[in-house]
N, C-alpha and C positions, 0 to 999 in steps of 0.2 A: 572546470565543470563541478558543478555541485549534485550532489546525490541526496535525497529523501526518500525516506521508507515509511509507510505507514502502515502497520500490522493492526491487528485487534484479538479480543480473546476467541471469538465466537461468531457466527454467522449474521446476518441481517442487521448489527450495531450500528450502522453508519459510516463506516469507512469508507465508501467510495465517497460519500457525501462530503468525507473530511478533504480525501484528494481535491476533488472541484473544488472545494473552498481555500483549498490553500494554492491550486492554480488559477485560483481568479485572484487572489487578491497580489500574487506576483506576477501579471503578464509580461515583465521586462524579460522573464527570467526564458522564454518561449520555451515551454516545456516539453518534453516526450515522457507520457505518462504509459504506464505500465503496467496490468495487472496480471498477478499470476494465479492461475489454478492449479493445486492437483485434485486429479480426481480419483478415486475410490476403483475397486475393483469391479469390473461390469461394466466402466464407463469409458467410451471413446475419448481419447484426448483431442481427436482432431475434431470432434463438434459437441463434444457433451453430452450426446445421446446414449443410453444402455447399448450394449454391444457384449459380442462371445468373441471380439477379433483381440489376441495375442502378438500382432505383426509389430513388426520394429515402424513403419512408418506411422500409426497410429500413438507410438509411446510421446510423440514430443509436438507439438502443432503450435505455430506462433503467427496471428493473421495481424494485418494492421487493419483498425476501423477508421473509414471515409466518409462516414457518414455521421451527424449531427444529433439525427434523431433517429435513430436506428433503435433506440429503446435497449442498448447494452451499458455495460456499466463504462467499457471505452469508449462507447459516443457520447457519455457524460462527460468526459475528459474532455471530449473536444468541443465541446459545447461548454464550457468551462472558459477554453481559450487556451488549452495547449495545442503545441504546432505538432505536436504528430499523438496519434495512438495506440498502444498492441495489448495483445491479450495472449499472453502466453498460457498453455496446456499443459501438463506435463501428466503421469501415472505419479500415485501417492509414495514418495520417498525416491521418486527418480527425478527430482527437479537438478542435481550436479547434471547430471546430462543434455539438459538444458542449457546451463551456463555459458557453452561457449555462444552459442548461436544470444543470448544476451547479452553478453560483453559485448559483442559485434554492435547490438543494439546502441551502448552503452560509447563505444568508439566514434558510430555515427552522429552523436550528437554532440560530442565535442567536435567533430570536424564542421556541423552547423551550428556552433556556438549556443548550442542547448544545454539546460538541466534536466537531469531526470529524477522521475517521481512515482516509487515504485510502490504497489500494493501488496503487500504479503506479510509473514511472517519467517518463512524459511529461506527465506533470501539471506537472510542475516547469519546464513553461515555461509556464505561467500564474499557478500559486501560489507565495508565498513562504513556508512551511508556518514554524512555529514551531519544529520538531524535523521534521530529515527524517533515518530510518536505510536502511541499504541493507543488505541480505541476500544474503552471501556463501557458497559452499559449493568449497574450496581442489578439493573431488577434483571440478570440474565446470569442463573446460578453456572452454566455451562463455560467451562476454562481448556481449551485444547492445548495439549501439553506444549506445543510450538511457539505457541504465547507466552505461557512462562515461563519458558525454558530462556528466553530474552527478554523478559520484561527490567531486569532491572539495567538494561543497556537503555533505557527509554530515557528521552529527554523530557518527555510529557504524559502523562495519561491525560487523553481526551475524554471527559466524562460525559456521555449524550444523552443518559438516562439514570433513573434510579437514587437514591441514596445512600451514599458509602456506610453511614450506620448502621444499615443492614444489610449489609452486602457478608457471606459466610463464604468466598473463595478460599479454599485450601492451599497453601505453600503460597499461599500472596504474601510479600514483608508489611506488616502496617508503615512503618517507614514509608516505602512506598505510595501509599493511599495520601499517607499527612503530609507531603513534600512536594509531589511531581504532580498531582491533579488542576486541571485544568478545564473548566465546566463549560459546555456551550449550550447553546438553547435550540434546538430543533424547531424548527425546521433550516435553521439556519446553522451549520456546523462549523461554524469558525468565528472566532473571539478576537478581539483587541487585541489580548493577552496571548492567546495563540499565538498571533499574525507576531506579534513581536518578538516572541520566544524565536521563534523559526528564523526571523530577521536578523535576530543577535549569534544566528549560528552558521548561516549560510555565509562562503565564501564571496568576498567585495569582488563584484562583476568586474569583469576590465574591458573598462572601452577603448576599441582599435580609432586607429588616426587621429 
């Protein structure tokens, strides 16, 4: 099984859009795609909504989306062309309590001879993904500490916007920017160069029989 991560610094960059495009252009790969939230204090994990409720069953909520065009960011996945999609919940810093009911996730799709392809940033203190890219956007001065706390684990920065010349992120390494950047063109988030970076890193599928 193969494992992807794709993180970003900051809110509305394009990261789901990188997912879809890096599960459309691997449909061998029959993906279960994955995105994670945490949410803020005030906020219900099991829907999103403002909430006063403290209860243990609202801290962790994991739905799978059936739907196509349901207008979520996991029925872009599936609409994509991945075989399955979830969207997991969590409260802000209690994503470990998460984890196992993920690996379960993560078990099931080795047992359907699926890859997964996971959205987040704080994942990456539990998994060791195979290919992790981060999704950068230069005209978005905003850097959540989560992202850079792993950026230089990154096999790619996907760059969707902006240019790095003037880009003023703080504790970024320039190293980083002149090395690992990887530019795509919106409305369309995924590259040649992408597609094969990712190619050269994913584990050789094995075909049975």
């Amino acid at each position: 099984m193969a494992i992807v991560v794709v993180g970003g610094h900051t809110r509305n960059i394009g990261k789901t859009s990188v997912v879809a495009g890096l599960v459309a252009a691997f449909p061998e790969r029959r993906w279960v795609a994955v995105k994670i939230t945490q949410f803020g204090h005030g906020v219900c994990s099991a829907n999103g909504e403002p909430c006063d409720c403290e209860t243990a069953d609202h801290t962790i909520a994991i739905s799978e989306e059936r739907e196509r065009d349901s207008g979520t960011d996991s029925s872009r996945y599936l609409a994509a062309g991945a075989a399955r999609a979830f969207w997991v919940r969590t409260r802000q810093g209690q994503l470990q309590e998460a984890m196992p009911r993920v690996r379960k996730l993560l078990e099931e799709a080795v047992q359907a001879g699926s890859d997964v392809i996971v959205e987040s940033n704080s994942v990456l203190r539990f998994l060791r993904p195979d290919v992790f890219v981060s999704v950068v956007d230069a005209s978005v001065a905003d850097f959540k500490p989560s992202a850079l706390r792993y950026l230089d684990r990154a096999d790619a920065l996907v760059l969707t916007g902006g240019e790095l010349d003037h880009v003023a992120w703080s504790g970024v390494a320039p190293s980083l920017l002149r090395t690992k950047v990887v530019r795509v063109l919106p409305p369309v988030y995924v590259s040649g160069e992408l597609v094969e970076l990712v190619r050269s890193k994913l584990p050789m599928m094995v075909v049975s029989g």
